[in-house]
C-alpha positions as CSV (number, residue, x, y, z in Angstrom):
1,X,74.2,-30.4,-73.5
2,X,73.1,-27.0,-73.3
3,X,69.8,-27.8,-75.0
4,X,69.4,-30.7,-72.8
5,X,69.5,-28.8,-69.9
6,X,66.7,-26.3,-70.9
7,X,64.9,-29.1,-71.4
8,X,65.1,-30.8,-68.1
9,X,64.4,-27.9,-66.6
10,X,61.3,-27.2,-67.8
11,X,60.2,-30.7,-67.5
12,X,61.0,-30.3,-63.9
13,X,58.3,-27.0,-63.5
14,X,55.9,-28.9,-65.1
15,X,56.3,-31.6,-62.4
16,X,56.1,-29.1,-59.6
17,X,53.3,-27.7,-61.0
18,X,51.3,-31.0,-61.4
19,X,52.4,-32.0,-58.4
20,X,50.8,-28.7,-56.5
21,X,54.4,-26.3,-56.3
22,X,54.5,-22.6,-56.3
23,X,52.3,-22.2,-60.0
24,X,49.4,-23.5,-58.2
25,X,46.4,-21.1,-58.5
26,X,44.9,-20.8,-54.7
27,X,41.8,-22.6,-53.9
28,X,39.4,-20.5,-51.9
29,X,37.9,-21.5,-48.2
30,X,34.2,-22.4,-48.5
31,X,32.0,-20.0,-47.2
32,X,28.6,-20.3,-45.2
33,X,25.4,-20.8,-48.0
34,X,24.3,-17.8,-48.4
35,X,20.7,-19.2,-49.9
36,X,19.7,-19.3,-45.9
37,X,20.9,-16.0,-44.8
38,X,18.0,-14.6,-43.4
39,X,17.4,-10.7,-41.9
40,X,14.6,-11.9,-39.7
41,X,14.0,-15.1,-38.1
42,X,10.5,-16.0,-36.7
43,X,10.1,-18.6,-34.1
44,X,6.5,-19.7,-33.1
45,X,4.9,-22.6,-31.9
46,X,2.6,-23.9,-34.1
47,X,1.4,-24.5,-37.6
48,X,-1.0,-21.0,-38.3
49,X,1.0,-19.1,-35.4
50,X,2.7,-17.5,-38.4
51,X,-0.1,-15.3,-38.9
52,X,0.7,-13.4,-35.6
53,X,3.4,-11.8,-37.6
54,X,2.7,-11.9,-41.1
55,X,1.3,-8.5,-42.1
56,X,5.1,-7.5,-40.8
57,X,6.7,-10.0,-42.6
58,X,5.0,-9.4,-45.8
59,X,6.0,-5.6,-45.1
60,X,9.5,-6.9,-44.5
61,X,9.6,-8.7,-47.5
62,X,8.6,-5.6,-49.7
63,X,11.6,-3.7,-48.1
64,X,13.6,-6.1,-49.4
65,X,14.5,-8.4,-46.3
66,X,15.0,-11.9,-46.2
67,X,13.0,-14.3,-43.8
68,X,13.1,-17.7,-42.5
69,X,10.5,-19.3,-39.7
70,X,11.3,-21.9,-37.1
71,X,8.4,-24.0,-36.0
72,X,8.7,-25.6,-33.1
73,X,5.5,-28.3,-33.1
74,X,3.6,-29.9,-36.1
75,X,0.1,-28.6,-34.2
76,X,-0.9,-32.5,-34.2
77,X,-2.8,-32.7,-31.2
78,X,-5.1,-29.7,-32.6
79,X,-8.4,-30.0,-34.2
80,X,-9.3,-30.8,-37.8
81,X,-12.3,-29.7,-39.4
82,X,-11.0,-30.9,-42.8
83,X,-11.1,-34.2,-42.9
84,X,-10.4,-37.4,-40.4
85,X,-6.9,-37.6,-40.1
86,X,-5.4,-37.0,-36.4
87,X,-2.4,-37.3,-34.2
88,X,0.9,-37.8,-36.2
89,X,-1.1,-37.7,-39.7
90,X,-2.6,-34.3,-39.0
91,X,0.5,-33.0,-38.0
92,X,2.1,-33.9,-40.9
93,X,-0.9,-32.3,-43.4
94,X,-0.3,-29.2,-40.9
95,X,2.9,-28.8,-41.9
96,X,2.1,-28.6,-44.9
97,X,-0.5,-26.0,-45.0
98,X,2.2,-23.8,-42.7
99,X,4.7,-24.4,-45.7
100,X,1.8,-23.4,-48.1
101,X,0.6,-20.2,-45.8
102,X,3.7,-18.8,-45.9
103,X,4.8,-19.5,-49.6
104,X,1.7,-17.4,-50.6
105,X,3.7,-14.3,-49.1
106,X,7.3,-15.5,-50.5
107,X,8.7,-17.5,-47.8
108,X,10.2,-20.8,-48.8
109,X,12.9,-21.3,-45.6
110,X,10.8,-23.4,-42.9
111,X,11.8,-25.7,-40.5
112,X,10.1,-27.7,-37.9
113,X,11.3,-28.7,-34.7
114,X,10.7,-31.8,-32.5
115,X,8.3,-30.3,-29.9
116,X,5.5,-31.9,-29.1
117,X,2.0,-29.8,-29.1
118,X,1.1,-29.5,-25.4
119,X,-2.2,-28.1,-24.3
120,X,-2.0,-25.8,-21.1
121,X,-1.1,-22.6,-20.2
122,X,2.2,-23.7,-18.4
123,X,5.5,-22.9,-20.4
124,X,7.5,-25.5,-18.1
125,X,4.9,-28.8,-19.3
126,X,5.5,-27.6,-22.9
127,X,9.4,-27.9,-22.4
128,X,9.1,-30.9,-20.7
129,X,7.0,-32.5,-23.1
130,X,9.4,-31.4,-26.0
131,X,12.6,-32.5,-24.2
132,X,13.8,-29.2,-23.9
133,X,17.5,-29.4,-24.5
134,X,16.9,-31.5,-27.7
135,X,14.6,-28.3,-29.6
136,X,17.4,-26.1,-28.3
137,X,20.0,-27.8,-30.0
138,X,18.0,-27.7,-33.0
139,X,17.1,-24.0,-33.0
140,X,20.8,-22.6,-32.0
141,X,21.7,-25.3,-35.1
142,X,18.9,-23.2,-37.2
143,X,20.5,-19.5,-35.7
144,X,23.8,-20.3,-36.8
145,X,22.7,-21.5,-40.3
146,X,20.2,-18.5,-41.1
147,X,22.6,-16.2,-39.4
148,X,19.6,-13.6,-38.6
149,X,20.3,-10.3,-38.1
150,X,16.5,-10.1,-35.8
151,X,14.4,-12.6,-34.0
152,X,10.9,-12.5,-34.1
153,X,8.7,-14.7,-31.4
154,X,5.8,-14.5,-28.5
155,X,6.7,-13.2,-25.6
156,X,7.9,-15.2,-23.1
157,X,5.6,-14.6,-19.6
158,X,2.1,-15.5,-18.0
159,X,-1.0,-13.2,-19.0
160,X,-4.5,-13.0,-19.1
161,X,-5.3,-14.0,-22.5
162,X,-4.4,-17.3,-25.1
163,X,-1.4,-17.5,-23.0
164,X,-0.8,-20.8,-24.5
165,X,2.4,-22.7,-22.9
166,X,3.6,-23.5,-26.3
167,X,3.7,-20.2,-27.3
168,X,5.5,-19.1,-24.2
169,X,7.8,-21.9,-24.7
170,X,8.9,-20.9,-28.0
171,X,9.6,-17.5,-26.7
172,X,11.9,-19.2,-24.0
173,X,13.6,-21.2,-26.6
174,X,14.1,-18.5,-28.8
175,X,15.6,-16.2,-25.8
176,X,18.3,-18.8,-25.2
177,X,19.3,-19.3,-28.6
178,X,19.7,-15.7,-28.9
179,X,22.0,-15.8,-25.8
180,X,23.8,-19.1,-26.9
181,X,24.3,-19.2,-31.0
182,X,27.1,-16.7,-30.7
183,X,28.8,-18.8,-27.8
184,X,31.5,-21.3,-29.3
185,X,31.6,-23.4,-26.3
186,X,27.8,-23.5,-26.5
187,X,26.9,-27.0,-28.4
188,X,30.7,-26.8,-29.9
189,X,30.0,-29.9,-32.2
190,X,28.2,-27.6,-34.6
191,X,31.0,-25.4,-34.8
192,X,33.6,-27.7,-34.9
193,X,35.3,-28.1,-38.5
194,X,35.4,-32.0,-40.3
195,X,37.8,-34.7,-38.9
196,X,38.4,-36.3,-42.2
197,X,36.8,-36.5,-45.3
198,X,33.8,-38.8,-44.5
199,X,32.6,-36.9,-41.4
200,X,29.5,-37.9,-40.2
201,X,28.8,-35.7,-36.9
202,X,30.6,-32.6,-37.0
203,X,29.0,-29.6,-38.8
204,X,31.4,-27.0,-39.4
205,X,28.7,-23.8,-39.0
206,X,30.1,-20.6,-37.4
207,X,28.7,-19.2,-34.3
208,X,26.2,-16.3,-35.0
209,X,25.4,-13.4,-32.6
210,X,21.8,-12.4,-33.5
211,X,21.6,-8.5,-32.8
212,X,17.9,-8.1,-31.9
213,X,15.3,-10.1,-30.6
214,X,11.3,-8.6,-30.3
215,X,8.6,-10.5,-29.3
216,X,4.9,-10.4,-29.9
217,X,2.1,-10.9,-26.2
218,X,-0.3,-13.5,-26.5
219,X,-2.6,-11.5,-24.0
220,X,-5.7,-9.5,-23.9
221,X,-4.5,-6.3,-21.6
222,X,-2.3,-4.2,-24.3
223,X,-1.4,-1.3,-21.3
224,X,1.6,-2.7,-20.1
225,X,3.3,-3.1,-23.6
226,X,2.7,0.5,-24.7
227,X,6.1,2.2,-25.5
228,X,7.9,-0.9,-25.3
229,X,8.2,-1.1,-28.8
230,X,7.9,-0.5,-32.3
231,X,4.2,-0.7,-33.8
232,X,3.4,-0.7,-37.3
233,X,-0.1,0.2,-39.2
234,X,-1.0,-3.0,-41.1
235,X,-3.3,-1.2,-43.6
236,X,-0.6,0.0,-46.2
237,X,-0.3,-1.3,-49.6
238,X,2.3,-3.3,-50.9
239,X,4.2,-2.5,-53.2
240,X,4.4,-6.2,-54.8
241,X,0.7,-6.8,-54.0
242,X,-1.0,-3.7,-54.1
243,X,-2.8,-5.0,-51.2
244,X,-3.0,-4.1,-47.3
245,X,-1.0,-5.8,-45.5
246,X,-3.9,-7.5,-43.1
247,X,-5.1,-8.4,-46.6
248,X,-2.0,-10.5,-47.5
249,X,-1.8,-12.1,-43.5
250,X,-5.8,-13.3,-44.1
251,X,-5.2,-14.7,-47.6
252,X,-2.0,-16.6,-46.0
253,X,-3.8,-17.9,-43.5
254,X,-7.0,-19.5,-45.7
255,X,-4.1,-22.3,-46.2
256,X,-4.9,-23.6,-42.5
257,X,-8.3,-25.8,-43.3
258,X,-7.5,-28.3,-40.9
259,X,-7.3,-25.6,-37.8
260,X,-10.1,-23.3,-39.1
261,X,-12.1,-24.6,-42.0
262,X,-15.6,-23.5,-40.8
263,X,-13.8,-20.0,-40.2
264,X,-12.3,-19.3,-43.5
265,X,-15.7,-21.0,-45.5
266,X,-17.4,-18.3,-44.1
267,X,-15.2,-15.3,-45.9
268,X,-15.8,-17.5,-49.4
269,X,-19.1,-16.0,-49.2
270,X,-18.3,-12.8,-48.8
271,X,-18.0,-9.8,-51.2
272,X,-14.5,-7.3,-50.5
273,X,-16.9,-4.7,-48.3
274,X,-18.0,-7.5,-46.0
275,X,-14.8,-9.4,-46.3
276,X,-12.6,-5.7,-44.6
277,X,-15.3,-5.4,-42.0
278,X,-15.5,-8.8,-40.7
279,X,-11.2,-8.7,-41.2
280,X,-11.5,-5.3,-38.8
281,X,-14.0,-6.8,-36.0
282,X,-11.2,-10.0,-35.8
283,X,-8.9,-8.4,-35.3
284,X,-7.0,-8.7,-38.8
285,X,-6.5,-4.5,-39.2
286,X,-5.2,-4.1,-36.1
287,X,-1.9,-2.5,-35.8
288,X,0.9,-5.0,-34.8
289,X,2.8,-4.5,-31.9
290,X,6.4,-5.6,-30.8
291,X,8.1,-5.3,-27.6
292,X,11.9,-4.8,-27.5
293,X,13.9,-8.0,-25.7
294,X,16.9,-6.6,-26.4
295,X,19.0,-5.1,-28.7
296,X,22.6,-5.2,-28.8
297,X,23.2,-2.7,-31.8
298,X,22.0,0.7,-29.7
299,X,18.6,2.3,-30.9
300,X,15.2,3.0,-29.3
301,X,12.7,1.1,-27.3
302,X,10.1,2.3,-30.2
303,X,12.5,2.4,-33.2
304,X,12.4,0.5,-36.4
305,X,13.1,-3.1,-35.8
306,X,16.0,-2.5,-38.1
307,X,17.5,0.4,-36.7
308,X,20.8,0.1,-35.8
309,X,21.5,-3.0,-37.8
310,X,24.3,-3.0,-40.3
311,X,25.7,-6.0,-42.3
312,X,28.1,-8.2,-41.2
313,X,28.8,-10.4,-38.0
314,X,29.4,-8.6,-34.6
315,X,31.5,-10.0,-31.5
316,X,28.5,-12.7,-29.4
317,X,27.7,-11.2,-26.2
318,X,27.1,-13.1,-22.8
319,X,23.8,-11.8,-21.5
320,X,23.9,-9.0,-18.6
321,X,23.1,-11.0,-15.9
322,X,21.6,-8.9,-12.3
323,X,22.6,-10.7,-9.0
324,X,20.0,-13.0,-7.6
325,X,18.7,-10.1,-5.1
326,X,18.6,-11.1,-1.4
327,X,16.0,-12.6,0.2
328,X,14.4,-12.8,4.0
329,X,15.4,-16.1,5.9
330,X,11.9,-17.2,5.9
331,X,9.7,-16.9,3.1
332,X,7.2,-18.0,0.8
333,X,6.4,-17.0,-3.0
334,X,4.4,-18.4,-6.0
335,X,6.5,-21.0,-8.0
336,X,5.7,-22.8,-11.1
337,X,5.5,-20.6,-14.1
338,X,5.9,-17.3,-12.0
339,X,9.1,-18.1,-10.1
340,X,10.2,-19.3,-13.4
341,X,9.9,-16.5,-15.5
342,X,11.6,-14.2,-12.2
343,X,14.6,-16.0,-13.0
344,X,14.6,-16.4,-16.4
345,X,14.0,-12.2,-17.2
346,X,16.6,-11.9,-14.3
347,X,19.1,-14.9,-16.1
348,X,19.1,-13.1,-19.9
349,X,19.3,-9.9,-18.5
350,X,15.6,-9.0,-19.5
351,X,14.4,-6.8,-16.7
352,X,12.9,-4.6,-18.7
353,X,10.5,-7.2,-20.4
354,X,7.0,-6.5,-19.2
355,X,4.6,-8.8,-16.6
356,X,1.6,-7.9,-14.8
357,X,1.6,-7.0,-11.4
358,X,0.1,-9.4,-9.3
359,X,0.4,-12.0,-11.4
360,X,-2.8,-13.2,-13.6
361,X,-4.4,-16.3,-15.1
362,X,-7.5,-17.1,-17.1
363,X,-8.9,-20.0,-16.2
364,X,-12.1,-22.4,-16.7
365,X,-15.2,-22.0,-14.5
366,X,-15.5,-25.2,-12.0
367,X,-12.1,-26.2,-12.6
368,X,-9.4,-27.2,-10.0
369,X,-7.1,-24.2,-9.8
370,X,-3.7,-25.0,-8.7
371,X,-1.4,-22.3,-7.0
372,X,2.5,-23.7,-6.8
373,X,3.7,-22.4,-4.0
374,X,8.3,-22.2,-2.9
375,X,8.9,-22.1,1.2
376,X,12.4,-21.3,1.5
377,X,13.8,-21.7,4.9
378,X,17.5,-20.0,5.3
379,X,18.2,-20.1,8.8
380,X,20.0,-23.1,10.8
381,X,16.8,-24.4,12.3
382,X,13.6,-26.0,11.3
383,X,10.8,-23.4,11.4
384,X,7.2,-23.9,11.4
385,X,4.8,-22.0,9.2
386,X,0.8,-21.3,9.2
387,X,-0.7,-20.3,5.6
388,X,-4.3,-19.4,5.2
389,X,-6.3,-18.2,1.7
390,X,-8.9,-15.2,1.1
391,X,-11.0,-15.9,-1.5
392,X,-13.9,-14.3,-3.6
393,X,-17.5,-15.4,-2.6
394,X,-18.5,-18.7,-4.4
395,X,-14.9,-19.4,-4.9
396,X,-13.9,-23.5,-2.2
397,X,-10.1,-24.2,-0.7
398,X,-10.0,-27.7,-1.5
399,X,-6.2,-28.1,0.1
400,X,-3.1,-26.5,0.7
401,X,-3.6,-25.1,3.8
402,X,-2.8,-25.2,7.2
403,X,0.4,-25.4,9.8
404,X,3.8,-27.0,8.0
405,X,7.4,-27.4,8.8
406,X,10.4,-26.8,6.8
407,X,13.8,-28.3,7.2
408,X,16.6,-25.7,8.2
409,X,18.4,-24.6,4.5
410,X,15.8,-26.5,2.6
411,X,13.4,-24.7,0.0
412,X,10.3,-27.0,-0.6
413,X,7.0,-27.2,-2.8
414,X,3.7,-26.9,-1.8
415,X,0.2,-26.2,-3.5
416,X,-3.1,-24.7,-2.8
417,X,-5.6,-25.9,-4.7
418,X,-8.7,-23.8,-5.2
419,X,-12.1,-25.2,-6.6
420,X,-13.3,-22.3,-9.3
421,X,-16.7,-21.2,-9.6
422,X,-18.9,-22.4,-12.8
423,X,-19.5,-19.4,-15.5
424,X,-23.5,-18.8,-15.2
425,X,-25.1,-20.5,-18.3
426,X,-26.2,-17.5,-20.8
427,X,-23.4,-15.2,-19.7
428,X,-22.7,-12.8,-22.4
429,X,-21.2,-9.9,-20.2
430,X,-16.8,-9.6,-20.2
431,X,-16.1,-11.5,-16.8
432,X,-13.4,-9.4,-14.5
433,X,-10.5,-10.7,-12.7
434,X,-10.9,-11.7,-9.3
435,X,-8.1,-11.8,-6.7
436,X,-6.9,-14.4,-4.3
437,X,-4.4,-13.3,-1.4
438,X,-2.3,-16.2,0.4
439,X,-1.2,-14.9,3.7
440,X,2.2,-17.0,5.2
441,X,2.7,-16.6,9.0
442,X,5.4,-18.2,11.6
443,X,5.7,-17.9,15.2
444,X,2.3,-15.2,14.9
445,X,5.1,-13.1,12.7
446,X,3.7,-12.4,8.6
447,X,7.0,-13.7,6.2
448,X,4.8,-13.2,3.3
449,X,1.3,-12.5,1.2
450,X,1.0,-13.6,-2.1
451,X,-1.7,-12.4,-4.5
452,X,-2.8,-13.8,-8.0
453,X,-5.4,-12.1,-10.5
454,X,-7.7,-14.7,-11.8
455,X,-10.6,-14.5,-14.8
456,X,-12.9,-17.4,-14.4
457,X,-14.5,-18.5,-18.4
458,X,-16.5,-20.7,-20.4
459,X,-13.7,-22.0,-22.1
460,X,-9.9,-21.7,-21.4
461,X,-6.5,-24.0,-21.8
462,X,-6.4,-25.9,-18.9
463,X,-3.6,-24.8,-16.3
C-alpha cells in the first residue's frame, strides 16, 4: 500500500503540472518590436522633402542612430518629367522613389500617410484637404510604434520663401503628435490591450513621450533662426561612405526622376570638380540648420540634438500652455494662417519658436492677394467700424473696404482683397518686400493697424 501511495502521488504532480500548477515555468509579457524603435523620427510632406534633412540623417546614421520617416502625401499632384503617368499613378511611382532615396543612405522604416498634396501656401487648406484628424491618428499611431527619442520636421509658421502649406502642415501635425503620443486618453484605442483572442480594432501600443522635437524653415531670410539651434557642417566624411555628407544627400536624391529628371540629367554629365561646384551654388554644401521646439530633457538652445537624451521612456508631459492674453473690446487683426499660428505657438507652449515681424508672404505678380481679416467686438453693443488700406504705387484695392457693423460679443471674418502688380518681363534683379498697412477706425477712434510684408514674383504657390 505503501508503494501505491508513492505512486499516486507522483501521478498527481504530473497532472498539476500538465494541467499549468505551481511547476509551470513563467511565460514572459510580450514586449513592444523593437525592429521599429527609432532615435529620430522625420516627418515631411512630400516624396523628395527627405532631402531637407538627409546630410544629418546620414550623419546620424554613422553615430550609430536609428531612423524612421513619416510621409505625410504621396507628392501626386506634382510634376513628372519621367514619364506620363499622373494623379494617383504618379503618386504611387513617388513613393517609391522616396523608399529608394532613402534606402541608398540605410533607411528602410517609411510610412506614408493619407494627406493629400495641396498646392498653396496656406497650412489650414492643406489640413483640410487631408482631413486633419484622420493623418493625426495615423502619425500619434506611427510615434507610439517607433517610440522616437527626437522629431525631426519643417517648421511650422508663414515666411517669405517655399513656404509651402504642406510643409507647414506637416510641422503642425508633427507638433501635436509630439504633445499627444504620450497622452493615454489621447486616441485610447491604440493603447488599449486585446478583448479576446480574435481582436480586430484594439492595438495594444504604449503611449510614447518623444523628448525633443526640432524643426527645419522653409524660408529665404535665415536672421531670425540664428541661435535658435543646433547647426551642423555638411562637408565631413563618413565614416561608412567616405564621402561628405552633401555628397550622400545629392546621390539620395538622384532617386526622385519623376520631380526633377531634367535636374539630376544635368549632373550625369558632369565630372566630380563640376559636380562640388554646381552642389555648392544649390545649395547642397550648405550647413543645415535646426531650430529647437522644445525639449523636455534640459540642454541648450544650440546643443547637440541628442544632448540630454538617455534611454528609456520618461513620464508624457502636457504642453505648457500661456493664458490667452487680453484683448481691447474692439479690435481687429489678420486671421487665416497668422491668427492660426498665434494660437497654435501660444497652445503647445512654443513661444519661443521664431516668426517674422510684420508678418510676410511671397506672392505671384498680377495675382489677387487676399488678406483674412478677425473683427472681434466684446462689448454689449453693436459697434460700427471704418477700415481703409495704404498700398505701394502700382499696387489696386479691389474689395474689403469700407464702413461695417459688428454684432455685440460676436467675432466675424472679413477680407481685403488686393490686385498685385505684374513682375516687369526681363527682371533679373532680387525683388524686395513691399508693405501694406490696414488702418481699423470706430467712432473717429483707431482700434487697430495691421501691416503685412509682401514680395511680388514671377512664379510662387498660390495663396
Amino acid at each position: 500500500m505503501k508503494k501505491l501511495g508513492t505512486t499516486l502521488t507522483l501521478g498527481f504532480g504530473l497532472l498539476l503540472s500538465a494541467f499549468g500548477g505551481a511547476a509551470q515555468e513563467p511565460k514572459p509579457i510580450p514586449l513592444p518590436d523593437e525592429r521599429y524603435k527609432a532615435d529620430i523620427l522625420l516627418v515631411v510632406a512630400h516624396p523628395d522633402d527627405e532631402g531637407a534633412a538627409a546630410a544629418y540623417l546620414a550623419r546620424a546614421l554613422d553615430e550609430h542612430k536609428h531612423v524612421a520617416v513619416v510621409i505625410t502625401t504621396r507628392g501626386s499632384s506634382g510634376a513628372n518629367q519621367a514619364g506620363a503617368e499622373q494623379a494617383a499613378a504618379l503618386g504611387d511611382i513617388r513613393e517609391i522613389e522616396a523608399r529608394n532615396a532613402l534606402a541608398t543612405l540605410g533607411i528602410t522604416n517609411v510610412w506614408f500617410l493619407a494627406g493629400k498634396d495641396t498646392a498653396s501656401q496656406n497650412a489650414l487648406q492643406s489640413l483640410a484637404n487631408w482631413g486633419h484628424g484622420l493623418v493625426l491618428e495615423q502619425l500619434v499611431r506611427l510615434v507610439r510604434l517607433t517610440r522616437p527619442e527626437v522629431i525631426l520636421t519643417f517648421l511650422p509658421g508663414t515666411f517669405i520663401g517655399e513656404d509651402h502649406g504642406d510643409h507647414q502642415a506637416c510641422g503642425v501635425l508633427a507638433t501635436e503628435a509630439f504633445d499627444l503620443a504620450g497622452d493615454p486618453a489621447a486616441f485610447p484605442e491604440q493603447v488599449a490591450g486585446p478583448a479576446n483572442q480574435r481582436e480586430l480594432f484594439l492595438e495594444n501600443l504604449r503611449p510614447w513621450q518623444p523628448k525633443k522635437i526640432y524643426y527645419f524653415p522653409d524660408a529665404d531670410r535665415e536672421d531670425i533662426f540664428r541661435g535658435k539651434g543646433p547647426v551642423y557642417s555638411v562637408k565631413e566624411i563618413s565614416k561608412a561612405t567616405k564621402q561628405p555628407y552633401w555628397r550622400m544627400s545629392l546621390d539620395s536624391f538622384r532617386a526622385h526622376q519623376t520631380q526633377a529628371k531634367s535636374y539630376l540629367d544635368k549632373f550625369a554629365q558632369m565630372d566630380e570638380a563640376q559636380i562640388e561646384k554646381t552642389a555648392a551654388s544649390d545649395g547642397w554644401t550648405d550647413d543645415m540648420h535646426f531650430v529647437l521646439g522644445k525639449s523636455l530633457v534640459g540642454g541648450s538652445a544650440t546643443g547637440d540634438v541628442f544632448e540630454g537624451v538617455t534611454p528609456g521612456a520618461i513620464p508624457f508631459a502636457r504642453p505648457d500652455v500661456s493664458a490667452e492674453p487680453a484683448g481691447p473690446e474692439l479690435s481687429v487683426e489678420l486671421g487665416g494662417p497668422y491668427s492660426f499660428y498665434a494660437e497654435f505657438r501660444r497652445a503647445h507652449g512654443l513661444a519661443n519658436l521664431p516668426h517674422p515681424e510684420p508678418p510676410e508672404i511671397a506672392l505671384q505678380g498680377h495675382t489677387t492677394m487676399g488678406i483674412p481679416l478677425w473683427v472681434r467686438n466684446r462689448t454689449e453693443k453693436t459697434r460700427e467700424i471704418s477700415l481703409a488700406a495704404s498700398l505701394p504705387a502700382g499696387w489696386t484695392l479691389q474689395s474689403g473696404t469700407g464702413k461695417f457693423t459688428v454684432a455685440a460679443k460676436q467675432s466675424a471674418a472679413l477680407r481685403l482683397e488686393v490686385l498685385l502688380p505684374a513682375v516687369p518681363e526681363g527682371e533679373t534683379k532680387k525683388p524686395e518686400a513691399q508693405e501694406i498697412s490696414v488702418h481699423a477706425d470706430s467712432n473717429g477712434q483707431s482700434i487697430g493697424e495691421i501691416k503685412l510684408r509682401v514680395e511680388v514674383r514671377k512664379h510662387t504657390l498660390p495663396q
